[in-house]
N, C-alpha and C positions, 0 to 999 in steps of 0.2 A: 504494500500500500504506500502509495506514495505521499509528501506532504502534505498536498494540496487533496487528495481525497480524503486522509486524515482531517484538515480543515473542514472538508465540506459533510462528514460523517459528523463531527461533532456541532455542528449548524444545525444540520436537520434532527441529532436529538434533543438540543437546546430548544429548536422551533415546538417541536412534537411535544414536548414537557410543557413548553410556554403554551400550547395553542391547544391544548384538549385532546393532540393525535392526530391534527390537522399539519399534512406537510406543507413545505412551503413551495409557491411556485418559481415556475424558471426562472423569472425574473428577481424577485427575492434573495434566491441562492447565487445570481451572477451580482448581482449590488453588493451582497455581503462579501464574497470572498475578492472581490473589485478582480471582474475580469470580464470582457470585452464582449463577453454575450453569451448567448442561450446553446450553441452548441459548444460551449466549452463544457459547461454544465452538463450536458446533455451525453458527453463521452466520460465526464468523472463517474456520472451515475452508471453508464452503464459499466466500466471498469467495478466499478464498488456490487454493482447486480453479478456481473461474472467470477467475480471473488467470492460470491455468496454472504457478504456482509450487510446489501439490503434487499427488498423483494419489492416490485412495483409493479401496480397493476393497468396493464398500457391502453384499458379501456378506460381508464377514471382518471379526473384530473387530480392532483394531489396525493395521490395516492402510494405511499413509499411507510415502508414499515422497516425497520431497524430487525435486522436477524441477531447478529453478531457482532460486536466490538473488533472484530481480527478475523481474516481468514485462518488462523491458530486457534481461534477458538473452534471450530467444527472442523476436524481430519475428515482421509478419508476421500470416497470417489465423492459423495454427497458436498463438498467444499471443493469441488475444481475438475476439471473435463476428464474424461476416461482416457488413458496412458495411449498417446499417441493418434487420437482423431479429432477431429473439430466435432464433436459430439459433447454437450453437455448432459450431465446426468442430474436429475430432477429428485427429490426429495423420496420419492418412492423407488429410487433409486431403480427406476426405466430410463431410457435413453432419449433425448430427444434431441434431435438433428437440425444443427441451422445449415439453413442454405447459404451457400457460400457467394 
């Protein structure tokens, strides 16, 4: 994890505490961490979703829930892609396949 999604991890659970579990939106998260706009944000999150550190649901606005503090906190295929394909592995630890 790198610095800057460490910043932007402890944002949205600061916002999440302050807001009732309402996350914050794009624009929010690019004002607070002062960067140049909505897809910078938008590659931190998903970085921090692929590490399995948060879960976002890409039909709802606002929608980002805190898993994990670390990808060290959850080992394991369930915390990071199965050993050598672009396959991520989903919680029920099935396979699911991005299109490349």
């Amino acid at each position: 994890m790198t610095r800057r999604q460490r910043e932007l991890l402890d944002y949205i659970k600061a916002y999440l505490a302050a807001n009732h579990g309402v996350a914050p939106s794009f624009e929010e998260m690019a004002k607070a961490l002062n960067v140049a706009g909505k897809a910078n944000v938008f590659r931190m999150l998903n970085a921090l979703e692929d590490q399995g550190v948060i879960r976002r649901d890409h039909n709802r606005a606002r929608r980002i829930e805190v898993i994990a503090d670390s990808p060290e906190y959850e080992r394991g295929y369930r915390a990071g892609y199965a050993a050598g394909c672009r396959a991520r592995v989903n919680e029920s630890w099935s396979i699911v396949v991005r299109a490349a």
